[in-house]
C-alpha positions in Angstrom: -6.2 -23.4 26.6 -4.4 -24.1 22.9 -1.1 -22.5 22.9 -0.6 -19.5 20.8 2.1 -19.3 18.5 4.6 -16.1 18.7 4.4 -13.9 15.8 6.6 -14.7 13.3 8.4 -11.3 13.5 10.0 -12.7 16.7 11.8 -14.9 15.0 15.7 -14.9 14.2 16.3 -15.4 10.6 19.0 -18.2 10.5 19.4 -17.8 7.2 20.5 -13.6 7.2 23.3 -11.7 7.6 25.2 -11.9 10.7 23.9 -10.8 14.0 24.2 -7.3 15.1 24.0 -6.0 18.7 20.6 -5.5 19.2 19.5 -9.0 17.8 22.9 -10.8 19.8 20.8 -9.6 23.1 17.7 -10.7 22.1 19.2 -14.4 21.0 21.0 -13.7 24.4 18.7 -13.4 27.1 16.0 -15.4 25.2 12.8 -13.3 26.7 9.4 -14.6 25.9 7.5 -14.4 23.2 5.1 -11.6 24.1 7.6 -9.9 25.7 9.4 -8.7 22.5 6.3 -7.9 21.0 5.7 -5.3 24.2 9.3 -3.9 23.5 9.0 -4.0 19.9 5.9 -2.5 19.6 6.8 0.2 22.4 10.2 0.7 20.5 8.6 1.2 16.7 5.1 3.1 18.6 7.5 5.1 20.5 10.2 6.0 17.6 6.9 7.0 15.0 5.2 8.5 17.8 8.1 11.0 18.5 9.5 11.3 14.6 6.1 12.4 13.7 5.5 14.9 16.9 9.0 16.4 15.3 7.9 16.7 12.1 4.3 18.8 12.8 6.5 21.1 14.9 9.3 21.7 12.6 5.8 21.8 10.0 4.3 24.9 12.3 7.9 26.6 13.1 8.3 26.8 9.6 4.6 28.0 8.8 5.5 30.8 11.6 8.6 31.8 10.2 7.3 32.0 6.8 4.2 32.9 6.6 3.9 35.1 9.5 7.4 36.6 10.8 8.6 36.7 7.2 4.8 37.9 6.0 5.1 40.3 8.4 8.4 42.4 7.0 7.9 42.1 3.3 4.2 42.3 3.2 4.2 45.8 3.1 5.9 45.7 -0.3 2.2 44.2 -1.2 -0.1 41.6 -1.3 2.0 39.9 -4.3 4.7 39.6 -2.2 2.3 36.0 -0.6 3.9 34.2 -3.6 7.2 35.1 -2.6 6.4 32.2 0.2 5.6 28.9 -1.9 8.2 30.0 -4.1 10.9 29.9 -1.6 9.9 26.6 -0.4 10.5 25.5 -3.8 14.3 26.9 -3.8 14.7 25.4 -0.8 13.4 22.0 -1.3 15.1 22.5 -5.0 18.2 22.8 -2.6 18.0 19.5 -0.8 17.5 17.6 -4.2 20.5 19.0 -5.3 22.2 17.8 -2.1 21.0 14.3 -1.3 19.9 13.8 -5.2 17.2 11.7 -4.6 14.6 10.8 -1.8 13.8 7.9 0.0 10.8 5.7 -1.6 7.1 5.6 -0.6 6.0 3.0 0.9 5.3 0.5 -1.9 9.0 1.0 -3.0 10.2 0.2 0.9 8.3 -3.0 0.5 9.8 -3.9 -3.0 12.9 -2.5 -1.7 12.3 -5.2 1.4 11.2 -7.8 -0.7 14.5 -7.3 -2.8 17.0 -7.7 -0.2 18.3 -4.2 -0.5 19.7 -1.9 3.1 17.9 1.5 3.8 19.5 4.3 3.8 19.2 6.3 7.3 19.8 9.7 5.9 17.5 10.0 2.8 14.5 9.5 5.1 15.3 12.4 7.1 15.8 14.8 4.0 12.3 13.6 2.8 11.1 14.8 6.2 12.7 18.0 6.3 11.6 18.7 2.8 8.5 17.7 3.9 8.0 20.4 6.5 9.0 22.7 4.2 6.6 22.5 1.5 4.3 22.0 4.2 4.5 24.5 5.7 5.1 27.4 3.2 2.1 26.7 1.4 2.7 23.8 -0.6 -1.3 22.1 -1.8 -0.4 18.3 0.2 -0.8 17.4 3.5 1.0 16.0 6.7 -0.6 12.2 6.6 1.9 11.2 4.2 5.4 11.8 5.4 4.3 11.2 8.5 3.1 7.2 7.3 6.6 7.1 6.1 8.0 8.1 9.0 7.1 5.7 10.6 8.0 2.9 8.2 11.0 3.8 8.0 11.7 3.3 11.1 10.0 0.3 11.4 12.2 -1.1 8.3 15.2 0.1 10.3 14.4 -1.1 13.2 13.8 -4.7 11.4 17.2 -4.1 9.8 19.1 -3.6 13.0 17.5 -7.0 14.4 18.5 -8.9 11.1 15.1 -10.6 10.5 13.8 -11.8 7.7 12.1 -9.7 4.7 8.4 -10.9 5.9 9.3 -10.2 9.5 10.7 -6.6 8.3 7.0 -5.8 6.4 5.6 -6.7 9.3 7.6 -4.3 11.5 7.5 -1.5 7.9 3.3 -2.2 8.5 3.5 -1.5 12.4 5.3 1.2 11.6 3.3 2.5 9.1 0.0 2.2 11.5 2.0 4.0 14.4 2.7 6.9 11.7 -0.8 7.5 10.8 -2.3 7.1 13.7 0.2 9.9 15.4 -0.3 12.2 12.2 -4.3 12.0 12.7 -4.6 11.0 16.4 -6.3 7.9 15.0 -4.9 4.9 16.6 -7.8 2.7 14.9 -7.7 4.1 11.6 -3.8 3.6 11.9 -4.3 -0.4 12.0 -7.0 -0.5 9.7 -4.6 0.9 6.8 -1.1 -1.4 8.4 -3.9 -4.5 7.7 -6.0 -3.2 5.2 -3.1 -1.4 2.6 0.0 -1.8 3.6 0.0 -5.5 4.8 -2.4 -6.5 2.6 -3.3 -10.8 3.4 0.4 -11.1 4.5 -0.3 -10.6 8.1 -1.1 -13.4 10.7 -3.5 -12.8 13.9 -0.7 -13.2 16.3 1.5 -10.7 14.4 -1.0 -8.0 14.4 -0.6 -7.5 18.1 2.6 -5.6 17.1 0.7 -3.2 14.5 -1.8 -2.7 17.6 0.2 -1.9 20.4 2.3 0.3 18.1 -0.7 2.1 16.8 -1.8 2.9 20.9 1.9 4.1 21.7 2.0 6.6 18.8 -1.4 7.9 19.1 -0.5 8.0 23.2 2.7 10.3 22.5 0.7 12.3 19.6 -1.6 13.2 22.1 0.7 13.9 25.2 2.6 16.4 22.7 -0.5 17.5 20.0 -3.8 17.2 22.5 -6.0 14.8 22.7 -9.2 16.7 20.4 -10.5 15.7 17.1 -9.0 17.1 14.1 -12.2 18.8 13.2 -15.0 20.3 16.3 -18.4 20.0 14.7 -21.8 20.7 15.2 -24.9 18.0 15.4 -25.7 16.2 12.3 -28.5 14.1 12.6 -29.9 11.8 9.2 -33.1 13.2 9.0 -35.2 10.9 7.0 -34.3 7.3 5.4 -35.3 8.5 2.3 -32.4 10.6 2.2 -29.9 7.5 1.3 -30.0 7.6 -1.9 -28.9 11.2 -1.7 -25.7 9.8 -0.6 -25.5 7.3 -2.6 -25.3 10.0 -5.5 -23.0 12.1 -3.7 -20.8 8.3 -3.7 -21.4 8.8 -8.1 -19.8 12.2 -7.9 -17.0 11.5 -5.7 -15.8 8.6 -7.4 -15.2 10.8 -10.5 -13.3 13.4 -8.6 -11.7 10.7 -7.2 -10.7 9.5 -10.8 -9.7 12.9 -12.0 -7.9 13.7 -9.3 -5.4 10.4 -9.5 -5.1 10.4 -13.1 -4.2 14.5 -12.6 -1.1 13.0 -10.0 -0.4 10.8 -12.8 -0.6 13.1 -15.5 1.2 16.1 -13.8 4.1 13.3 -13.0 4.6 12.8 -16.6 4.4 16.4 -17.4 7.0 17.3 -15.2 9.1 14.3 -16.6 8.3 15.6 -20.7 6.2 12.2 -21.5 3.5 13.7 -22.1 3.4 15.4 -26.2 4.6 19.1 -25.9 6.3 18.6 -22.5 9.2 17.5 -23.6 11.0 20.7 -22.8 9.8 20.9 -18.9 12.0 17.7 -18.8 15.2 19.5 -19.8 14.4 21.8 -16.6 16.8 20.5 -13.6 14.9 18.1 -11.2 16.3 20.6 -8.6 14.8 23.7 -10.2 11.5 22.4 -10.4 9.8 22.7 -7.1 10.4 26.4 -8.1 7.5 26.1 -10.5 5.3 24.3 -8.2 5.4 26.8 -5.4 5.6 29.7 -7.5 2.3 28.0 -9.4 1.1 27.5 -5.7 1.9 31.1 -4.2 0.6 33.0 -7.8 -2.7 31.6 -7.6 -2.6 32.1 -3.8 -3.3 35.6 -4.6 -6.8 35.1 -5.1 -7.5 31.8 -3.2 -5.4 32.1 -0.4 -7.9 28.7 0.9 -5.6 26.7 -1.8 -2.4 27.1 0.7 -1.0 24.3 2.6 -2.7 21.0 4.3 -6.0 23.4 4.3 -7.6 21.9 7.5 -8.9 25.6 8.4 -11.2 25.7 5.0 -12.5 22.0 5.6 -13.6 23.0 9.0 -14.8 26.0 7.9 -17.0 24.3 5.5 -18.0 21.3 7.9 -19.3 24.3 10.7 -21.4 25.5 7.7 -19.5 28.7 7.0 -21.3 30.3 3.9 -19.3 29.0 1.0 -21.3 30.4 -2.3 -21.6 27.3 -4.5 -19.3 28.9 -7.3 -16.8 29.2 -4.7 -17.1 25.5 -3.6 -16.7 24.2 -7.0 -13.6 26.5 -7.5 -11.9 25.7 -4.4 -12.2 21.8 -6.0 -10.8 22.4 -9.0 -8.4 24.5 -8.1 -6.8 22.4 -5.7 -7.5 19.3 -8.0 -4.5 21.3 -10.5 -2.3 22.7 -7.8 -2.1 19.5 -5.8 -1.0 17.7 -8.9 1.4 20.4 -9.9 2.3 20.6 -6.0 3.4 16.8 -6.3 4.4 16.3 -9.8 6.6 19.5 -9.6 8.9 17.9 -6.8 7.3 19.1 -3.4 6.9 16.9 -1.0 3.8 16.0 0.9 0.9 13.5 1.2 -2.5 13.4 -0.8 -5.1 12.3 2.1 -5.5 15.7 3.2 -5.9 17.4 0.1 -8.8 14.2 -1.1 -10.4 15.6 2.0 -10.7 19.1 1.1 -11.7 18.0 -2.5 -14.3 15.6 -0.5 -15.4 18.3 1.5 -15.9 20.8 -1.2 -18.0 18.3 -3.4 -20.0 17.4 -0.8 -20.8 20.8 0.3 -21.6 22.1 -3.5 -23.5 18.8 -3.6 -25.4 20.1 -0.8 -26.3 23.6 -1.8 -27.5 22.3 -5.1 -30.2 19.3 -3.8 -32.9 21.5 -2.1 -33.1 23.2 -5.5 -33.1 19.9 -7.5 -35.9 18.5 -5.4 -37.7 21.2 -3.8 -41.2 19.2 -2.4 -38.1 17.5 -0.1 -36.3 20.1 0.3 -37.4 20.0 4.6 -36.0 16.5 4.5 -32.5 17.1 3.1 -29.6 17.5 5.5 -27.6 20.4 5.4 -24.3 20.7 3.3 -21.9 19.9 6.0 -23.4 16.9 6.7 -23.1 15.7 2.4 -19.3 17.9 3.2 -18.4 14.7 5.9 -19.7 12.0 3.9 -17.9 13.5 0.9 -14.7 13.5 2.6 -14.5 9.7 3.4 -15.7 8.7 -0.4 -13.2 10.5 -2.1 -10.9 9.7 -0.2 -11.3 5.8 0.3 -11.8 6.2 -3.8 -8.5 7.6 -4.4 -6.2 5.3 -2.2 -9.0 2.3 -2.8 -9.2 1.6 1.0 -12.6 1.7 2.2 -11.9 1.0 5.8 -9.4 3.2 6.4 -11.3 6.2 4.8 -14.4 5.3 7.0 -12.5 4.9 10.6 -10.3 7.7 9.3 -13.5 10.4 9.4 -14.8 8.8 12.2 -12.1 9.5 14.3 -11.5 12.6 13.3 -14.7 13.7 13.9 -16.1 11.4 16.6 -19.1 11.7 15.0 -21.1 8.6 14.2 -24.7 9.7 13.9 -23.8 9.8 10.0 -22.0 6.8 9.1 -24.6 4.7 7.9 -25.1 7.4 4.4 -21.2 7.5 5.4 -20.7 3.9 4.5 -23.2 3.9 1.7 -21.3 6.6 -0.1 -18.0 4.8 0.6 -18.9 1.7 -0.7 -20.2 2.6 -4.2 -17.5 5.1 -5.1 -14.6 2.5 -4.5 -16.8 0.1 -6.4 -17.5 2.1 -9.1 -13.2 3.1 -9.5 -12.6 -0.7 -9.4 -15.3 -1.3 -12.0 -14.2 1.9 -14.4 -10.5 1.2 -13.8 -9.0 0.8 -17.6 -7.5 -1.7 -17.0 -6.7 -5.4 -15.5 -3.7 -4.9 -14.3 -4.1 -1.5 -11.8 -0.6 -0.9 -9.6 -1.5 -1.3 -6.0 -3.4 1.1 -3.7 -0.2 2.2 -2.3 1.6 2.5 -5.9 -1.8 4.3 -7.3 -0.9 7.6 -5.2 2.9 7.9 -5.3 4.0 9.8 -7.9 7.5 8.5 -9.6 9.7 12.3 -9.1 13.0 10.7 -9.4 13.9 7.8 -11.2 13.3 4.5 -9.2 15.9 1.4 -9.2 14.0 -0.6 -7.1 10.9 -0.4 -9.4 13.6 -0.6 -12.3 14.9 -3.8 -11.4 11.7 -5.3 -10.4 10.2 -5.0 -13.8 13.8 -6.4 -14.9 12.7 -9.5 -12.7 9.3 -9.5 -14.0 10.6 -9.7 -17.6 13.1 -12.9 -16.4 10.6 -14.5 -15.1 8.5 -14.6 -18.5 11.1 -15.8 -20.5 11.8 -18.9 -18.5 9.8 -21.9 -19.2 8.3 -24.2 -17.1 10.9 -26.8 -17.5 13.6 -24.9 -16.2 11.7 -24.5 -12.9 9.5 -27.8 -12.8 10.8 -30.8 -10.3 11.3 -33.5 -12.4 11.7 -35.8 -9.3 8.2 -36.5 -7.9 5.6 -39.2 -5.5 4.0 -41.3 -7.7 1.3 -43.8 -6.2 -1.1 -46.0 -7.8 -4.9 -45.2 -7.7 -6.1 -48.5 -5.9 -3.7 -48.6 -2.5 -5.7 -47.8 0.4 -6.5 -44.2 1.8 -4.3 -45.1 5.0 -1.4 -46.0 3.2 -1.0 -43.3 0.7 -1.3 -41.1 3.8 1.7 -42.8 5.2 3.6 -42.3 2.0 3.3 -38.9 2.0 4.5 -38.7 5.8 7.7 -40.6 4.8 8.5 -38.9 1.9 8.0 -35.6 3.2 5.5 -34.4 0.6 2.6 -32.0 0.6 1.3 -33.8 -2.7 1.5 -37.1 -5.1 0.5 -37.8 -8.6 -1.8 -40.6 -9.2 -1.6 -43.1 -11.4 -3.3 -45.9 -12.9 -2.4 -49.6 -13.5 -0.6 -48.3 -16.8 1.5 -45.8 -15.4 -0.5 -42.8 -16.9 -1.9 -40.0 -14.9 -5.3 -39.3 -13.6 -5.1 -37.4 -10.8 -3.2 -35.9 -7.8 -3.8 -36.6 -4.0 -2.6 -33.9 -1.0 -2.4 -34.3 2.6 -5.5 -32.1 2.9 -7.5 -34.6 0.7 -6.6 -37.5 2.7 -7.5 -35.4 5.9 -10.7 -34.4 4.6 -11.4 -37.9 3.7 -11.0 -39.0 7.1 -12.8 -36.6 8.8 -16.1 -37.0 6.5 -15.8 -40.8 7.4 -15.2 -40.1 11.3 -18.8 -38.5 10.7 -20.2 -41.7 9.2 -22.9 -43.6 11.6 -21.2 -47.1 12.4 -17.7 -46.0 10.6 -15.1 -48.9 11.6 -11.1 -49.3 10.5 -12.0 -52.0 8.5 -14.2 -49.2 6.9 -11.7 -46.7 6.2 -8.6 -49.6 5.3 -10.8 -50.8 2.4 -10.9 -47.2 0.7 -8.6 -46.1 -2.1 -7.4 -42.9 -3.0 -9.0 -42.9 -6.5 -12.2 -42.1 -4.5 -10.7 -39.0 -3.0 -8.4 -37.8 -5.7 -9.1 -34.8 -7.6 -9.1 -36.0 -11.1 -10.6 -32.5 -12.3 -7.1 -30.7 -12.7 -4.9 -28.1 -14.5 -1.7 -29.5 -16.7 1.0 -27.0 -17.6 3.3 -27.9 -20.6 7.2 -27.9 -19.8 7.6 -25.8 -23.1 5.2 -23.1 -22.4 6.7 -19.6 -20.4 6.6 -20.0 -16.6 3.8 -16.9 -16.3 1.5 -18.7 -17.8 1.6 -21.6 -15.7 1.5 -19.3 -12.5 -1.1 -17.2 -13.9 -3.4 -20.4 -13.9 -1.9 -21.4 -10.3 -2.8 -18.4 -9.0 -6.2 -18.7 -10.4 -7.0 -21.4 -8.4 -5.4 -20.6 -5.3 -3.0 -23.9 -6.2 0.5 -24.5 -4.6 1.7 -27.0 -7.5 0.7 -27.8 -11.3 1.8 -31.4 -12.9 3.9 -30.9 -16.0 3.0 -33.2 -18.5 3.7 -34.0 -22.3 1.8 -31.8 -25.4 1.9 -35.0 -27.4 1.3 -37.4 -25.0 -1.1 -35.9 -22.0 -0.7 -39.4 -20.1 2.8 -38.9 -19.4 4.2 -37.0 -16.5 7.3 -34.9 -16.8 7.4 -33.7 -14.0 5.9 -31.1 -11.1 5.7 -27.3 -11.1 5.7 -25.8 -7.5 6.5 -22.5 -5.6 9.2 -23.4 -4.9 10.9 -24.2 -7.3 9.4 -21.4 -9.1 11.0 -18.8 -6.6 14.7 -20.8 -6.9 14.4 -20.7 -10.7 14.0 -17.2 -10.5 16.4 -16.7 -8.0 19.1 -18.7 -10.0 17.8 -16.7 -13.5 18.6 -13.4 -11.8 21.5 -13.9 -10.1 22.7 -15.1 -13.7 21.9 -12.2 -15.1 23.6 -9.6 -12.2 27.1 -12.4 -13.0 27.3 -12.4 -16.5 28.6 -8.5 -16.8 31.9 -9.8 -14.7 32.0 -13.2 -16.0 33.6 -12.5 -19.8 33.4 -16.8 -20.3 30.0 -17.8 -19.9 27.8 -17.7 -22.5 24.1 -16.1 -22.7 21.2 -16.1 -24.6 20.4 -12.2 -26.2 17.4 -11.6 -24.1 19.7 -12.5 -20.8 22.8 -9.9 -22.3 20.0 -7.0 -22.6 18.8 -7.3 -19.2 22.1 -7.4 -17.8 23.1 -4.2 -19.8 20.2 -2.6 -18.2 20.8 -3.9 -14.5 24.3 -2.9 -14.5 23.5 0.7 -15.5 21.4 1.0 -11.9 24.4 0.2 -10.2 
């Protein structure tokens, strides 16, 4: 049996800071590889597991102290006296702002904040919690799923920190994390992993390392269910398809939630800016404190709770209500959506704190329900063939949400977990597919922020984000000379396929440039080429090594290539390498495209970089050295993060 490797999150980092406790005993007693993953992923399973048990019980104590005991004494004053609840969650969410002054990141920060190098603070995660809970649960229009994702993460990330690994082996542990969160805030283990891999991790991941996001999936769901119960989110009643004809109901229902799934994004987005004046005629919201305004939001929230009390909180009670087929009238339905469409927005934009899966559900829910109602009186001669709305309700609920956080997979597991339902999910899947398609075709523009960055509204301002589009601008305005190799394998085009592979092995190269008998370039040989090469002639009836000594690497070569120019900006050139999926570019002259200057790879990409920045964060406290304008603005605007 091949051996496996160990994932690479088992690894000590040589090249990190020193060792702490934790990792000393691990270099210590040197226990095998799957051994850490067990304790790893029982540790990070087990940690998620139990902060996100804590966090839906400090969630309901609230809700009981609030809206019930505190209900109870002033509610005699009169029924206005519901908004006094939202708005105090506002004051005292306003409060902890005012304390800490800003929040941990979501997720897509932690991993930029990872990827940059940059310690977690311990205590701003747990004052994102607590605020959490109490939006939560005084009324606030989010839901549990995601603080409780970042719950997890974090501790994940701080677990990774305490080991000292490496920032791919602390992702890695910020994904299992992540999974463990979600699948302890839904009691959906499988759904859990499916977002780690599918948003989170994105291709990062390797097949041996995923054992860890498994494992810690099955821990937290394990303690979510000892302390939460083991049922589905939602009880339902039998849904059945009830004719084949019938799918491309769904697949109309997947048209309509795609563009509630686009109103309600751009509504995050746009309430953000609002909140922050950049939108014309806001400008004077923005001279309202940060820490005042989670005031507005809940008072917004409790005001219009008056008349829609349905609007309040996560809002699990009205999407099972509508899934049982309690008689919503259709005006209702379409209320309910927009109305929590606005106050979800306001919810999040105003500085509350809470997660948007649950209230894409109830939007899902609602459409699909109203959606429902309407199609026996659109097409009466099928009307006996039509399912009934709570049936168009579930399907609704998976294709706005996978449309709003663009993760198919997770939306589809998510529902089916919840539910345990699966006579559905073929419409299910049908519905699912075309709405994300149809958000990823309408999408504005080319370059969309990630599925993680799409939902996460900026509240405070964000350093990490800050400095990486600092880094983003250094990078285009180095050229591709000041990262190209100018040192490089050159071999002739008519020395034999063996040799040239030996070459390689000797000089320790992935790649050489080939040349002809007048020095000038025509192609560029890799070890996979050569490897290929031999395995296509190992096929070859009556192949002999006399066979394979007489070929040359000019027949294997790739002559078909792309150049990059060493006065041309260095995006450009990656651009094109990333194109083509290519690890390294050949530099060559404008004038003279037979003359090689040199070779363009990752590598020395990343160290150009590396040394461009770390110019750039010297220069304020070096007074001699001597900078070009572009270099002296960017430092100006680094230093005032710190």
């Amino acid at each position: 049996m091949p051996s496996i490797l160990p994932p690479k999150v088992l690894l000590p980092d040589s090249a990190s800071a020193p060792q702490s406790r934790f990792s000393g005993l691990f270099s210590r007693f040197q226990p095998h590889p799957d051994t850490i993953v067990l304790i790893l992923a029982v540790v990070i399973g087990g940690g998620a597991g139990l902060g996100v048990l804590t966090f839906r019980f400090l969630i309901e104590w609230i809700h009981r102290l609030t809206l019930e005991d505190l209900m109870g004494t002033i509610g005699h004053f009169g029924a206005w006296t519901l908004a006094c609840v939202p708005t105090l969650g506002g004051v005292l969410v306003g409060l902890i702002r005012w304390l800490t002054k800003e929040f941990s990141p979501g997720i897509s920060k932690l991993i930029a904040n990872v990827q940059a190098g940059q310690e977690m603070s311990p205590t701003r995660p747990i004052a994102k919690t607590i605020a959490a809970a109490i939006s939560l649960g005084t009324g606030a229009s989010l839901g549990p799923e995601g603080p409780s994702v970042e719950v997890g993460a974090n501790f994940g990330l701080f677990v990774g920190q305490m080991l000292k690994v490496s920032r791919d082996r602390q992702r890695l542990l910020l994904g299992a994390g992540a999974a463990a969160g979600l699948a302890a805030g839904f009691n959906a283990p499988i759904a859990g992993v499916f977002f780690a891999l599918e948003v989170v991790l994105g291709t990062t991941f390797e097949t041996s390392a995923a054992s860890i996001v498994l494992l810690s999936a099955v821990v937290s769901a394990l303690i979510a269910q000892i302390g939460l119960g083991g049922q589905p989110a939602f009880d339902l009643p039998a849904y059945e398809v009830r004719s084949p004809l019938e799918l491309p109901l769904y697949l109309g229902l997947g048209l309509f939630a795609c563009v509630v799934s686009i109103a309600y994004t751009n509504s995050l987005k746009w309430s953000s800016d609002f909140f922050k004046g950049n939108i014309p005629g806001s400008s004077w919201v923005a001279k309202i404190p940060h820490e005042v305004q989670p005031i507005i939001g809940g008072l917004c929230v409790g005001v219009v709770a008056l008349k829609l009390p349905q609007i309040l909180g996560v809002g699990y009670d009205t999407v099972e209500a509508v899934l049982r087929d309690v008689k919503f009238s259709l005006v209702l339905l379409i209320t309910l959506l927009v109305v929590k469409l606005v106050l979800t927005a306001i919810s999040l934009g105003s500085g509350l704190v809470g997660g948007i899966f649950a209230p894409a559900m109830f939007l899902g829910a609602s459409l699909g329900a109203a959606y429902g109602k309407v199609l026996p009186s659109v097409f009466p001669m099928f009307a006996g063939s039509i399912a009934a709305p709570p049936a168009y309700a579930m399907v609704g609920m998976a294709a706005v949400l996978a449309a709003s956080v663009n993760a198919p997979l997770t939306a589809i597991l998510l529902l089916f977990e919840m539910t345990r339902d699966y006579r559905i999910v073929l419409p299910l899947m049908a519905a699912v597919g075309l709405s994300v398609w149809l958000v990823n075709l309408f999408k504005s523009s080319p370059e969309q922020p990630s599925n993680l960055e799409q939902i996460e509204t900026k509240r405070d301002p964000d350093p990490i984000q800050t400095s990486t589009l600092h880094q983003q601008e250094i990078l285009r305005n180095l050229s591709v000379k000041e990262a190209m190799q100018p040192g490089f394998l050159q071999i002739s085009d008519s020395i034999p396929l063996l040799e040239a592979g030996l070459q390689l092995i000797q000089h320790h190269s992935h790649s050489a440039l080939v040349v002809n008998d007048d020095r000038q370039f025509i192609g560029i040989i890799t070890l996979q080429d050569i490897n290929r090469a031999i395995a296509r002639w190992e096929t070859e009836p009556n192949h002999t090594d006399h066979g394979l000594n007489q070929r040359t690497i000019a027949e294997v070569c790739t002559t078909d290539i792309l150049y990059a120019y060493q006065d041309e900006p260095l995006t450009d050139a990656l651009d094109r390498m990333a194109t083509r999926g290519l690890h390294q570019l050949p530099v060559i002259d404008r004038d003279n495209p037979n003359h090689i200057l040199g070779l363009l790879e990752q590598e020395g990409i990343t160290l150009a970089a590396n040394l461009a920045l770390t110019r750039v964060r010297l220069m304020p406290y070096l007074h001699t050295e001597k900078a070009n304008p572009t270099e002296t603005e960017l430092a100006s605007h680094i230093g005032a993060l710190n």
